[in-house]
N, C-alpha and C positions, 0 to 999 in steps of 0.2 A: 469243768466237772461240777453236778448241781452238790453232788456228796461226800466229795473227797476231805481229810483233814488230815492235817498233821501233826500228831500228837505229841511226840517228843524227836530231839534230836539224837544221832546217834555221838558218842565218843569219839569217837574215829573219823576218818572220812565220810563222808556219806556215799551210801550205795549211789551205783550208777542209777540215774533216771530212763525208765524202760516206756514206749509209749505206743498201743496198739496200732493198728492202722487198716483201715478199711475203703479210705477212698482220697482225694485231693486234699480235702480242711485237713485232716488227720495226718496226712503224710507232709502237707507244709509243717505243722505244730511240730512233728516228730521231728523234719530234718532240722529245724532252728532250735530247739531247745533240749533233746531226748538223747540219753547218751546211745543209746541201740533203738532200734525199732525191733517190734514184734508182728509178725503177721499170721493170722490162723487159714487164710485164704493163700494158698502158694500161685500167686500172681506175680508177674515179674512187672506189672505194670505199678503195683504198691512200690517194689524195692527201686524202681526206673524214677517214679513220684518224689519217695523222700531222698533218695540221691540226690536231684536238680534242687531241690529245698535246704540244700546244705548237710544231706548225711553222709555224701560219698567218703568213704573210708570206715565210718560207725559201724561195729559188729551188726548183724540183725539175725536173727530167733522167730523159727518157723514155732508154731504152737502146734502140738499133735495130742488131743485126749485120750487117753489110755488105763488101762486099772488092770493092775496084776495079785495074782491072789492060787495059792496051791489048791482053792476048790474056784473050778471054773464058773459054779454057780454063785457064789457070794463076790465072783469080780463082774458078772453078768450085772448082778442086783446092786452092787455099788457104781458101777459103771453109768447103771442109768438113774440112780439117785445124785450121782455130784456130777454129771456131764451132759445132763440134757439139755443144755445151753447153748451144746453142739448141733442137734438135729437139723437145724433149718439155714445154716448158714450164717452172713453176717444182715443179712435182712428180716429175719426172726429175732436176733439177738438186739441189732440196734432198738427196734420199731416196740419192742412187748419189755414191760419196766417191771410188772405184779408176777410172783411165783406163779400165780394161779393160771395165770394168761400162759404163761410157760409154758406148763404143765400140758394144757389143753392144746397148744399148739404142736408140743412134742406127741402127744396121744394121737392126733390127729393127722403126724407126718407117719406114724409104723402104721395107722391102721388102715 
């Protein structure tokens, strides 16, 4: 991970470590070191991956974006301000690093 740090430790135990998963690298990482996988893609080829890589048994966590709000207009406009990272899948999301690249890719997938 080029940006990850870790700032302080918790008291306690530490949270279980969650580790997304999109293809083979990611789902080896997951099943040897990750206490769950996550997948935003419901493929059963990710969860088939990090099973043989040593997850079988680890909880795993489907990712679904959603925004609820009593005006359906303000979860509309929240929805597409904190969730456009959704539009294009995990090939949009991997490949574009800059909001801006985002931005114009998510623009470019409704129009």
């Amino acid at each position: 991970m080029e940006n990850a740090r870790l700032w302080d430790l918790p008291d306690a135990a530490p949270p279980p470590i969650c580790v997304a998963v999109a293809g083979d690298r990611s789902c080896e990482l997951a099943g040897r070191l990750a206490d769950l996988v996550v997948v935003g893609d419901p493929q059963q080829e990710l969860i088939s991956a990090f099973d043989c890589h040593g997850g079988t048994g680890k909880p795993g966590v489907g990712q679904l974006p959603i925004c609820h709000d009593t005006d359906r207009d303000a979860a509309i406009t929240r929805a597409h301000d904190r969730f456009r990272w959704c539009c294009g899948g995990w090939p949009v999301i991997h490949a574009i690093r800059q909001r801006f690249l985002v931005e114009t890719a998510c623009l470019n997938a409704v129009s």
